[in-house]
C-alpha positions, -999 to +999 in steps of 0.1 A: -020+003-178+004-023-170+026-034-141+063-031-144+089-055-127+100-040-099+131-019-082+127+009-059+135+040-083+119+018-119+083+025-124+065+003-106+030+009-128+028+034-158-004+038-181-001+050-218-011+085-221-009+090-257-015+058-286+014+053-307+013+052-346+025+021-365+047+029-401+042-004-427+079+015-441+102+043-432+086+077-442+049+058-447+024+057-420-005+035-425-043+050-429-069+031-410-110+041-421-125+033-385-162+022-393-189+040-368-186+014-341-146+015-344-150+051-339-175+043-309-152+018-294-125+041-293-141+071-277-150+047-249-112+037-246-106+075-250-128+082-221-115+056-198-080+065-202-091+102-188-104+085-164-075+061-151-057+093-156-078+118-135-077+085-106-040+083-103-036+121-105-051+120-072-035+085-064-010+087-029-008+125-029-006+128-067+026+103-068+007+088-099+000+122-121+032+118-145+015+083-153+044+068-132+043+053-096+071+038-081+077+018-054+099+048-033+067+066-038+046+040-021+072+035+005+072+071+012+032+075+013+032+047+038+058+061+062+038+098+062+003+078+069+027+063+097+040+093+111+004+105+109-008+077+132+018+077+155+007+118+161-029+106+167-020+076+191+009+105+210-020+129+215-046+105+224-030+091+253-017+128+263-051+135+264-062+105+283-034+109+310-019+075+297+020+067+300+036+071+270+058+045+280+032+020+280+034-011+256+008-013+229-003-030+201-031-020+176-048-040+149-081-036+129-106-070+135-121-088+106-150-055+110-125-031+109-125-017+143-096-008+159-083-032+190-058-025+216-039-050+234-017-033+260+003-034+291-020-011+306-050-019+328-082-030+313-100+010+318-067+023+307-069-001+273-107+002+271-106+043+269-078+037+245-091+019+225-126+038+226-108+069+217-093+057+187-120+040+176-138+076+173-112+095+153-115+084+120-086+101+106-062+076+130-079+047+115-074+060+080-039+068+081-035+032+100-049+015+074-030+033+042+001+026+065-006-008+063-013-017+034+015+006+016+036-014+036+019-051+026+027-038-008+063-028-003+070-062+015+056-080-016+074-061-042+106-068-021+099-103-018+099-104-052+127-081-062+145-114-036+123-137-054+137-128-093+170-130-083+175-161-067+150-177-094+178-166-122+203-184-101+188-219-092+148-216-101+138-250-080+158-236-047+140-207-052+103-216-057+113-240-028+126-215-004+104-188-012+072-215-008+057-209-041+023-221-043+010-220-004-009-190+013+001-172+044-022-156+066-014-126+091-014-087+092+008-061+102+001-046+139+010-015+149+034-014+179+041+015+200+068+016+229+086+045+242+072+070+222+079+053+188+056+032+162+064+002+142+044-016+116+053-057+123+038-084+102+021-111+126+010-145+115-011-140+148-019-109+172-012-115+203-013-100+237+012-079+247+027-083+284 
């Protein structure tokens, strides 16, 4: 398996589904004698290739089952996990006789529970949150949302990244700060009716 560079329609990862065969000459292909732990060694790569291949046949709703992944098809998983959450939140304040025009903001703490910081009151927020916390499926689709999207970012950051580095390669490790760490998430934020994923250095309390 092996990662590609990246643009939104190239393959992103690939894996090699079949080995190729090496000629020493036109017309002549070479015969290898594998000794019995050659032959050993080569089942076991046999078998883990089905396996990788089994994995991404069932990786993001089968986008990985031609042994190609790209990054339109992580983009799109992301944005159906999205849509699925939104759904969940829509219905769950229907059901709790909460304004859909309230002002929300959802994150995961460092146990992954799901927190609410909200314009509402503190009962209104507290049920909220409650709720949300006991319907695993939101929480699921939250979290693939999220990190599909962490992913995304990254590979566009460095799609921006390559391309300025082939310009002026200083200005570029400089600009894109090369070297130091950055710490933060990406918060789900509901208003109106509508959901955004927005990358925070900090959550913060909504108002």
């Amino acid at each position: 398996m092996r990662i590609n560079p990246i643009s939104a329609q190239a393959a992103f990862l690939n894996y090699p589904c079949q080995p190729e065969k090496i000629s020493s000459s036109p017309g002549k292909i070479d015969v290898v004698t594998l000794s019995e732990e050659g032959k050993m060694m080569q089942a076991q790569v046999s078998e883990n290739n089905s396996s990788l291949i089994g994995t991404l046949e069932n990786f993001m709703d089968g986008a990985g089952k031609d042994g190609v992944i790209t990054l339109d098809e992580i983009q799109a998983f992301g944005q159906k996990n999205l849509q699925i959450a939104e759904n969940i939140l829509t219905n769950t304040l229907e059901q709790l006789n909460i304004s859909s025009d309230s002002k929300i903001s959802i994150h995961t703490d460092k146990e992954g529970l799901i927190r609410v910081n909200s314009d509402l009151s503190t009962s209104d927020n507290d049920r909220l949150e409650a709720a949300l916390n006991k319907h695993p499926d939101f929480q699921q689709a939250f979290t693939k949302a999220s990190s599909n999207q962490s992913l995304v970012n990254a590979a566009e950051k460095h799609m921006e990244f390559a391309q300025a580095y082939a310009q002026d390669p200083k200005s570029a490790v400089a600009q894109y700060n090369i070297g130091s760490s950055s710490s933060g998430e990406y918060v789900l934020q509901y208003a109106l009716g509508q959901t955004a994923l927005v990358f925070q250095n900090s959550v913060f309390q909504v108002g």
